[in-house]
N, C-alpha and C positions, 0 to 999 in steps of 0.2 A: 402407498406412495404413488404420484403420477409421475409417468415418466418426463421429463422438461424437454421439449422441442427449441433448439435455436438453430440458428442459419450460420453458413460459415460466407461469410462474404469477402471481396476484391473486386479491386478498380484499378484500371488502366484505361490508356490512350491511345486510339486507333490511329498507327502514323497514316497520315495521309486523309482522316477521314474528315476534316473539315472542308470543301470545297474552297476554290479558291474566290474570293468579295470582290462583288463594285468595290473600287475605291477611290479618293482622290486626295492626291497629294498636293499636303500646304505648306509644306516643310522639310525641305530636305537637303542637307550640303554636309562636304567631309573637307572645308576648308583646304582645299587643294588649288582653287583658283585665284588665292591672295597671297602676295609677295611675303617672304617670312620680314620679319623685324626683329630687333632686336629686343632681348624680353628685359631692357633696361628705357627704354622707350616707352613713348606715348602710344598710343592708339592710331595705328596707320595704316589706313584703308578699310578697315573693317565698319567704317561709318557709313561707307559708301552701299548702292544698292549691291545688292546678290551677283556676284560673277554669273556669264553664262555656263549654262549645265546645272546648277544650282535651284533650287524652288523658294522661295520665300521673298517677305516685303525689302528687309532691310534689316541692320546690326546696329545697333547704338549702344555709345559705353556710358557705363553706370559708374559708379565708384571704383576707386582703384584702376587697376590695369590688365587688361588681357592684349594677349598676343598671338598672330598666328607664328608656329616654331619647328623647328623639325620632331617628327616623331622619335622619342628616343628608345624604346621598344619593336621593335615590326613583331614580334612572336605574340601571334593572336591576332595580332591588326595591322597590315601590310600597307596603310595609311605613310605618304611621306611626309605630311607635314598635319598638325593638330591645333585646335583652338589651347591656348596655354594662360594660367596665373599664377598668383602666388609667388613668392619670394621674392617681395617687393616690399616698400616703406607701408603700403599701405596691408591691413589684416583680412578685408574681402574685396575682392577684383573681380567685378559683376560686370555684365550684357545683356542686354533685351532684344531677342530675334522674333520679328514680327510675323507672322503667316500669311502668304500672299492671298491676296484677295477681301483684307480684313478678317473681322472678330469669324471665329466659326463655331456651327456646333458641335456641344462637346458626346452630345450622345453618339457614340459611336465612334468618339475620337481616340487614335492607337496613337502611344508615343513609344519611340526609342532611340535609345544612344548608346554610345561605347564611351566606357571614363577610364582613367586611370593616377593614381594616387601613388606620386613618386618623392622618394626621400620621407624623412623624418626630421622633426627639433624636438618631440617630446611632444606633441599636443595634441591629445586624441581627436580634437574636434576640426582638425584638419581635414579637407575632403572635398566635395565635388556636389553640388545641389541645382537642382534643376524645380523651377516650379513653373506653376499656369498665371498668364495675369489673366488679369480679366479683361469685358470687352470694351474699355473703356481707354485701356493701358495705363491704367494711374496705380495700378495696386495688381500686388504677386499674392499667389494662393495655391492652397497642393501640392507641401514642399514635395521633394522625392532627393531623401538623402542619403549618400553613399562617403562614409568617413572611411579614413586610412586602417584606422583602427577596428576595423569591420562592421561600425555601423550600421544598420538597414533601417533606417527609420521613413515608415511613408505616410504623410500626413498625420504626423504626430505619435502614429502606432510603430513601436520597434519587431521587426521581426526577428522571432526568437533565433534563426539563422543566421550567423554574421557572414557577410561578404567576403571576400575572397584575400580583403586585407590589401599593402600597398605593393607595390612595383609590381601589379599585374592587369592586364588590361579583361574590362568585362563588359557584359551588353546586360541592358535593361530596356524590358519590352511591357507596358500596361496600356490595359484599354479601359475605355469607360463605358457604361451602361446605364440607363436610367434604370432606377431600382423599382421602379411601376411606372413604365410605357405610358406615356403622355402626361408626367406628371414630373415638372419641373426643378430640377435643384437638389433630387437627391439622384446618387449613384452607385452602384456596384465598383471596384476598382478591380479588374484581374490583373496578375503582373507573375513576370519571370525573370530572374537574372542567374545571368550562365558565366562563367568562368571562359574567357574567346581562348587563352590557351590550352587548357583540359579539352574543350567542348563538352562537359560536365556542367549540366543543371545547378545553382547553390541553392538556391531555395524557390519556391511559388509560393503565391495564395492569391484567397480575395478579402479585399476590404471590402462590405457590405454597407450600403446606406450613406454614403460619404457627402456630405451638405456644405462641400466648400462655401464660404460665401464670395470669393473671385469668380466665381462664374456661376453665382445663385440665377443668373437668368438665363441660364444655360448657354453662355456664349464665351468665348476667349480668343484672345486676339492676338496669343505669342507665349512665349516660354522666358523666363527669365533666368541666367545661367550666369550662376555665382561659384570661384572659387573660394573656399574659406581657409586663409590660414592665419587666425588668430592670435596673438599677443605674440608673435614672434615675423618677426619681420624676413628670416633667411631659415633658409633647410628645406622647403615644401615646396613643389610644384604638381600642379592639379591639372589635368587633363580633358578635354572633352571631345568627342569625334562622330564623323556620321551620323548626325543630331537628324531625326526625322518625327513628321508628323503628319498620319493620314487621317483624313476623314471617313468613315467606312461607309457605304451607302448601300448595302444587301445585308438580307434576311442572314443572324448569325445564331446559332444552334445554343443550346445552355453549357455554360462551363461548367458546371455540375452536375452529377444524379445520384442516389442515393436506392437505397436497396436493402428491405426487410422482409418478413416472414412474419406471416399475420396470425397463422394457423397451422402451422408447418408444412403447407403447402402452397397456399397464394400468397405470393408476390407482391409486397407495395413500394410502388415506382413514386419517387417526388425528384423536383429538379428546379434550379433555378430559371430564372424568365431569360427567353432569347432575347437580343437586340432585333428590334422590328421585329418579334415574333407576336401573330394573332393565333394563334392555335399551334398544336404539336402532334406530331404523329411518335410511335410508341413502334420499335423493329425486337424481336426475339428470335435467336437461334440458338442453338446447342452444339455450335460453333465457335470460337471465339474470332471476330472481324467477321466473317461472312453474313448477308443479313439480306434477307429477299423481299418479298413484299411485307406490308408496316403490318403488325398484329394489332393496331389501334391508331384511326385517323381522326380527323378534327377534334381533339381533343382542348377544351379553351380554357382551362385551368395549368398548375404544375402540378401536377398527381396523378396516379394510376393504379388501380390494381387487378393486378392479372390472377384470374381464379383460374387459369385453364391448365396450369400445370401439372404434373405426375408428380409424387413420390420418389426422392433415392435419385432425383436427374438436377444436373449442373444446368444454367439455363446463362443465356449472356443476352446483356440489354443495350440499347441505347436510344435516345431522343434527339428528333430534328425538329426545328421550328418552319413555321409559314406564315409568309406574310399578308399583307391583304390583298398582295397580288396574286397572291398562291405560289407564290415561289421558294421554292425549299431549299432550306441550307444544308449545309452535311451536318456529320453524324457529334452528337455530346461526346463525352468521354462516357466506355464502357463500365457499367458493373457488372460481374458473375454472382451468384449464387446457386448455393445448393442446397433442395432439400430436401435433403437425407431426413430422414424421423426415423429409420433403425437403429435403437437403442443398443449397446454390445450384450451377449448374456451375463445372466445371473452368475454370480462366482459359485465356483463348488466346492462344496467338502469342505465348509467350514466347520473348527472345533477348538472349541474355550478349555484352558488351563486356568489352574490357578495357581499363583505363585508370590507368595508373603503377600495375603490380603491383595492382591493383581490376579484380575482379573486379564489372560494373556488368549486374544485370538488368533488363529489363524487359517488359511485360506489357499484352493489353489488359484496361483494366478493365472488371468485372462491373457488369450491368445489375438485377442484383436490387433492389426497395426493401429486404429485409429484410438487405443484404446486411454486415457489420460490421468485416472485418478481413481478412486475407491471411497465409499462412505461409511460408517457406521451407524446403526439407528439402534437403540437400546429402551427397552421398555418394562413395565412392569407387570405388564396384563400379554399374554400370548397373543399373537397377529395383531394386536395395536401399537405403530408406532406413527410420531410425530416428525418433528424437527432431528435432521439426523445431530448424533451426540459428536461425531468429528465426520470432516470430508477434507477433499483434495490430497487425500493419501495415497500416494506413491508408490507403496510396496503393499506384499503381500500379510501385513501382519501389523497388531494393535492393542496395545497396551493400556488398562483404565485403571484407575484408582477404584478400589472394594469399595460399593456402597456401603447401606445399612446394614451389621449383621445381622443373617437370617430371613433375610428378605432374600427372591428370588429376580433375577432379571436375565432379561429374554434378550437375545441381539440377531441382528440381519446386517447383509453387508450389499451392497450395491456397485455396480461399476459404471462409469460415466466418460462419453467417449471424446474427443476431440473438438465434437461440436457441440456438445453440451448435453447428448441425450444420454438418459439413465434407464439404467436399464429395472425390471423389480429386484424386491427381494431374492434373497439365496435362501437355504432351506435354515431354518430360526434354530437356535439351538440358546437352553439355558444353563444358568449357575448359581450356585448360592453362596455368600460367604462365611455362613455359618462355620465351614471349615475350611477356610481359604489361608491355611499356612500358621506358625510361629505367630506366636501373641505376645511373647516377651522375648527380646533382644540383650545377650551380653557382648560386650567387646574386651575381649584381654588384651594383658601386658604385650603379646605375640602378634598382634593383630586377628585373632583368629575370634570369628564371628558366629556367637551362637545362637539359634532359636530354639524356643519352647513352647510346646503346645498348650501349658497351662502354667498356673504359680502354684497351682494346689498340692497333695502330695505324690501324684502320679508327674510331677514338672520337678523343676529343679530342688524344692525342699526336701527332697531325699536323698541330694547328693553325697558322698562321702566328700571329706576335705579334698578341692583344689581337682577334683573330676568328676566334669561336666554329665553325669547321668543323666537318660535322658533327655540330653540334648544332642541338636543336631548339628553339624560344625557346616555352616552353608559358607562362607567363604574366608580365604585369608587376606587382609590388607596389611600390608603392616605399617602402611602410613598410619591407620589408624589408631596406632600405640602411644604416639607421642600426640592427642589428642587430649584437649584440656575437657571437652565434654560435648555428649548429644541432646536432644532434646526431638520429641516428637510431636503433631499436630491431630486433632479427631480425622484429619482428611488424610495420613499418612505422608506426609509431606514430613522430613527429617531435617534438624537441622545441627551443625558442627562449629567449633569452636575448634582451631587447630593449634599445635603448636606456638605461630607468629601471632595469635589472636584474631585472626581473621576469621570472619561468620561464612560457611558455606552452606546451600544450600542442594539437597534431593528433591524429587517431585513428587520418588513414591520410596519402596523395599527395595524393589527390583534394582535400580538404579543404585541405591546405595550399597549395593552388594555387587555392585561392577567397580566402585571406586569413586578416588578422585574426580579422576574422568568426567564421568557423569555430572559431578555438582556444579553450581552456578555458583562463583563468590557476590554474597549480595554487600559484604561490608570490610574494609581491610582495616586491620590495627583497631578496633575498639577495643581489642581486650589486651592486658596485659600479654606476652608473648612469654612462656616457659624461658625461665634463667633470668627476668628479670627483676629487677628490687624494688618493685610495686608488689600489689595484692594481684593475684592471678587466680581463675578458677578451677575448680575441679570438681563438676556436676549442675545439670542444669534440667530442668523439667517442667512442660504444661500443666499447667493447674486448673482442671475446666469450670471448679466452683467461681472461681474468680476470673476465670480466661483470661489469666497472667501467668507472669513467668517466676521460678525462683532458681538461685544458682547460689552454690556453697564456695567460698573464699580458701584455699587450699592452705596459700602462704600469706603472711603479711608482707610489708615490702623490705623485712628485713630478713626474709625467708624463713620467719620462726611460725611453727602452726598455729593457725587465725581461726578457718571456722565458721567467720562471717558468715547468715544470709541474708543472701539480697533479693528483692522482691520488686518484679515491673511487671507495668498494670497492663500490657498488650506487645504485641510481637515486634513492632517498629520502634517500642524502648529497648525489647532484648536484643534486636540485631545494632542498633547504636549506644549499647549498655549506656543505660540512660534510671537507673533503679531509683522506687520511689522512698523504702527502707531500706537499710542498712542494718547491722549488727542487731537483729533478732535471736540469735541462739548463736552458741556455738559447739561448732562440731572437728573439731581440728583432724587434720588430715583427711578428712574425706575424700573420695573414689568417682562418685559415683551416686544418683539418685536418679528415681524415677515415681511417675504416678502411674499405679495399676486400677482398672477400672473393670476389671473382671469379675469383682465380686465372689470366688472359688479359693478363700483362703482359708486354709486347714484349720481347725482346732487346736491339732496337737500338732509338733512338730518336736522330733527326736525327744529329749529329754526338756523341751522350754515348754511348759502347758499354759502357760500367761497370755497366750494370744487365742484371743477369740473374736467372735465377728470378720465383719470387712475391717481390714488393715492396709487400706489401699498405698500411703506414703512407705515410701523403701529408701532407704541410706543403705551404700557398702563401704567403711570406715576403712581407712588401711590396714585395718586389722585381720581386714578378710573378711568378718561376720558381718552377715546381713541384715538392715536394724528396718523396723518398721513401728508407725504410729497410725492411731485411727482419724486423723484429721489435719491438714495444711495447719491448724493454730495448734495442735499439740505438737508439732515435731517445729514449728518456730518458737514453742516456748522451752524447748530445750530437750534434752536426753533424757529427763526424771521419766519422762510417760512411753519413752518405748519397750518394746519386743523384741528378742532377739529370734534370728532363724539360723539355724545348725550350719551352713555349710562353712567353709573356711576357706580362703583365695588368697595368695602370697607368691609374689618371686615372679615369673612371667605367665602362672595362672592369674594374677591381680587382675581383678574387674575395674578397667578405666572408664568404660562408660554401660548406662545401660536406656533401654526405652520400651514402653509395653503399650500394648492396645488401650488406646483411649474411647471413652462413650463415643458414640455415633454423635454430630450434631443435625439435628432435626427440628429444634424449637423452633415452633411458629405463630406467631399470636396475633391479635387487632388487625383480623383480616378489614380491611374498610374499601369503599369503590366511591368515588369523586365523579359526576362528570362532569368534562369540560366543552360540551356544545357538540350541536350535529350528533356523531355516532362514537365519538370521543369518550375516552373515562380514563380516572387512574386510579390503580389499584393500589393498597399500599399494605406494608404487616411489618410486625416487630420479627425481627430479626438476629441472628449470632454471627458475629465477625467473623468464625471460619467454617460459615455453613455455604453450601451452595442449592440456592433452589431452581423451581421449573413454574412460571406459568400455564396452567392450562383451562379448558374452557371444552364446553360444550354445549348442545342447544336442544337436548332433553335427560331431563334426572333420572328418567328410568332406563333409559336406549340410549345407546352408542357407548362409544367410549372417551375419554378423556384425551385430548390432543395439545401437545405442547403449544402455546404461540411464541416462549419464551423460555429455553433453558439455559444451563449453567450462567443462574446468576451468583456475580460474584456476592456473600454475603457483607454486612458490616454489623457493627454494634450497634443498633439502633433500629432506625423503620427505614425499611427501603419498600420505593415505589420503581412501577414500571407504567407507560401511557399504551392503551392498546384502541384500537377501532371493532367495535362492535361488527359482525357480519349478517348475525341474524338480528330479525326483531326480537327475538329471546337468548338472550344468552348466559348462562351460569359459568362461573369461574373458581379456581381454589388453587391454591399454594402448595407445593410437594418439597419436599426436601431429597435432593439429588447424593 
């Protein structure tokens, strides 16, 4: 296994570290120096040029009506009078404020204002928009919208943050940037809006690459300031204030930087383009904010990477631009990283149990703070493993479903820290399932749950009547009692029929043997529910010749004994009792059935010597005696062709359900390889619906060992394929069953 190096990274904002810009202002007034009016009124005064103290060309009205009004809030904005519309005959009461001096450029143009969205009629699109015209003044472009109902939409992009919503006043502050320095018509958008009474940030970002066309020739000549209150004429009033707009004329630093780990130790620095930036210098310390001379100057790209770092050291960055006067702006916004590459140790004292076909690990746990998860990697060949079999495990300890029996498999366990490094292997220890627990499962009248180690005559065929010799009572449920039947799968996965007719589902033994609890309901009511006057079951079992199900019919629906079986062709008919036959035999009052695939059934058994061979089918009839046949078509063509076994169960010994070790599934066939171009292939093979395989691969037949690319595939009925990319110019592949 290699250990995986990743970086832990953060970013913050140096207060203070952008110096302060040339600037010059085109645009600037908090409508303090126009007489209020009434907001039932025309447009008075605001046509005229710009009061003194004020910067701009002049205000002309557009559609509708605005008015200057007293501020009806001061918390946040200590303004006593505000640009105002809305709640008027007309649905947008627009303005167009010029920029003194004419159209300007927009590269480097910062705008902001304070808005605020008072009252309600119901119509979210009520709100407050401000765009750019162009420089021509015939046409608006860039909306920048701010609705009651927390809209953020900026030219066209909603931001996933909504605004701060109505009756509160807030500032919006963006600039523009040419998105490649001397190249006309596209731009970067940075923007903020803050909440004026919190002093709380609501959201940031940038819009990247923004190709208004109102100012494709990079000029604009004013802002156009609309309030919108649509298809209702009264309830809204929309706000605008401190409306400004600078042109920036100094070198301004990247809004952004960004920060990875190449090698688990050098550093790669990228960042956005400054405004008038011609080159960037590159500052490091192991400080955060403090920053002395640059570790890299004229640098004329956005990228960097610093090889000069240590091991296991925090390092903090930032980028300043220069222009072509050589004048340097302040600082980007900082990233930190670290990097750490000490993996935590290897776990110790790990040691595998088995417990009913579970394989159960465990482990002491690791003492690291930084310490996050745990792996498991399981194999079948000693000190080869591939893809681990589970990770991101959280505790000390891990549960797997018994493979093959008789197969042996090895496991290792890994710890993995906070920032992603792993640590090696722990010391490998293996298991086999050859005897991993209880092969056959009864459940009684009492709920008490037994295992047996075999069916043969050292297992339960020797039992006296109605006590369990040689079995083990591993637990009691006694919800289990009022259970219409179980049913098992080759992967141990268990599955229940309860009382209300609802299908539960196990993952493995172990689990089934904690309860309820443990099960997942995968289906409610398909089946008749005990006590009603339908057919309801009693016995249900895998059948892997045909990898279907069958279930025996207890009562009819007039609660007289039926008998019925029914037969579905795969798991997703038995859990939506969905059968493809019907009345094949009858066996009235049945208990109880299962398929044993153990192959270790007696010859003689007490006084019944009629049974020889495999007798894999088993029935337990109410009668107590346990009935067996040599084939799924002999015990559906009825009782003529069974066997019986001695023991006897009645009263709250009664076997309600039972379930026993089924064959392994392993079938693999028409392994084939496809390929699809360059270093591409797919692999494909016949498959069994509750098999689980592994892809692996290697790139010499005599050396090395087999390495996963591809495990627990889930299986199907059919051919399943998987697409993999070649690594070597040779590579050999093959199919395992998991």
């Amino acid at each position: 296994m290699m250990q995986k190096k990743k970086q832990w990274l953060a970013a913050c904002f140096i207060a203070g570290g952008i110096a302060a810009q040339g600037a010059t202002t085109v645009l600037e007034t908090g409508f303090e120096g126009y007489v209020q009016t009434n907001t039932s009124a025309a447009i008075d005064g605001l046509v005229d040029a710009f009061p003194s103290g004020d910067t701009g060309d002049s205000f002309t009205a557009g559609a509708g009506v605005q008015w200057v009004g007293a501020n009806p809030d001061t918390t946040g904005n200590s303004s006593t009078q505000v640009l105002a519309g809305g709640d008027q005959s007309d649905n947008f009461n627009q303005g167009i404020v010029l920029f003194d001096g004419g159209s300007q450029s927009v590269n480097g143009l910062n705008i902001s204002f304070d808005f605020y969205n008072a009252g309600s009629n119901g119509n979210a699109n009520e709100g407050v928009r401000v765009a750019f015209r162009n420089s021509a003044n015939d046409a608006s472009g860039f909306f920048i919208r701010n609705d009651r109902d927390g809209t953020c939409k900026i030219n066209g992009t909603d931001d996933p943050t909504p605004n701060a919503g109505q009756d509160t006043w807030q500032h919006f502050s963006g600039t523009f940037v040419e998105s490649t320095p001397g190249v006309v018509g596209s731009y970067d958008f940075t923007y903020v809006l803050t909440n004026l009474e919190t002093g709380v940030e609501i959201t940031s970002g940038i819009l990247a690459s923004q190709a208004p066309g109102a100012f494709a020739d990079g000029y604009s000549a004013g802002l156009f300031l609309e309030i919108a209150d649509p298809n209702d004429p009264v309830g809204f009033t929309g706000m605008v204030d401190n409306v400004s707009v600078v042109l920036l004329t100094d070198v301004l630093p990247p809004a952004s930087l960004d920060a990875s780990l190449t090698n688990g130790t050098d550093v790669a620095l990228s960042w956005s383009g400054g405004f008038l930036a011609n080159t960037y210098n590159v500052y490091r310390s192991t400080n955060s904010g403090s920053y002395g001379a640059a570790l890299a100057t004229g640098i004329s790209g956005t990228s960097y990477v610093d090889g000069t770092t240590e091991s296991g050291k925090t390092y903090y960055y930032v980028v300043s631009s220069i222009d072509a006067s050589l004048n340097e702006s302040g600082f980007s916004p900082e990233v930190a990283i670290q990097t750490d590459t000490q993996p935590p140790a290897a776990p110790s004292n790990l040691v595998i149990a088995t417990n009913m076909a579970m394989f159960e690990l465990t482990w002491d746990a690791n003492a690291e703070p930084d310490l996050a998860s745990y792996s498991v990697y399981r194999s079948t060949t000693s000190g080869s493993f591939g893809a681990p079999l589970a990770s991101g495990l959280t505790t000390n300890a891990f549960s797997t479903g018994a493979p093959t029996v008789g197969e042996s498999y090895y496991y290792v366990v890994t710890a993995t820290d906070t920032i992603g490094n792993e640590s090696v292997g722990s010391g490998e220890v293996a298991g086999s399932v050859s005897d991993a627990g209880s092969k056959l499962f009864f459940v009684l009248a009492d709920g008490d749950v037994y295992g047996f180690n075999s069916i043969a005559s050292n297992g339960w065929s020797t039992m006296a009547a109605g006590v369990m010799t040689n079995g083990t009572l591993l637990a009691n449920i006694p919800a289990y009692s009022n259970y219409q039947a179980f049913a098992n799968l080759p992967n141990w996965e268990i599955y229940g029929i309860d009382a209300a007719g609802d299908v539960l589902h196990w993952s493995n033994v172990a689990d089934f043997l904690t309860g309820e609890g443990a099960a997942t309901t995968v289906a409610t009511g398909t089946y008749a529910p005990e006590g009603a006057s339908t057919e309801r079951i009693h016995g249900a079992s895998y059948d892997p010749a045909t990898k279907g199900f069958y279930t025996v019919l207890e009562f009819d629906g007039g609660g007289a004994p039926d008998g019925d079986v029914a037969l579905y062709s795969n798991l997703t008919d038995f859990v939506s009792n969905t059968p493809y036959v019907t009345n094949v035999a009858t066996y009235g009052g049945n208990k109880a059935n299962f398929y044993y695939g153990g192959g270790d059934v007696p010859n003689n058994v007490g006084s019944y010597t009629n049974i020889s061979g495999n007798l894999p089918y088993f029935q337990v009839p109410g009668s107590g005696q346990i009935e067996s046949w040599v084939s799924l078509e002999a015990y559906i063509d009825g009782p003529g062709s069974r066997s019986f076994q001695l023991p006897d169960f009645s009263g709250d010994r009664t076997i309600v359900g039972a379930f026993a070790v089924l064959p392994a599934i392993t079938a693999i066939g028409d392994l084939a390889i496809v390929p699809l171009g360059a270093n591409d292939y797919e692999l494909s093979w016949a498959a069994e619906e509750l098999g689980t395989y592994a892809l692996q691969v290697k790139d010499n037949l005599v050396f090395g060992s087999w390495s996963n690319i591809v495990s627990d595939i889930a299986g199907i009925d059919g051919t399943l394929s998987v697409t993999t990319t070649a690594a070597q110019a040779q590579s050999f592949y093959r199919v395992t069953g998991e």
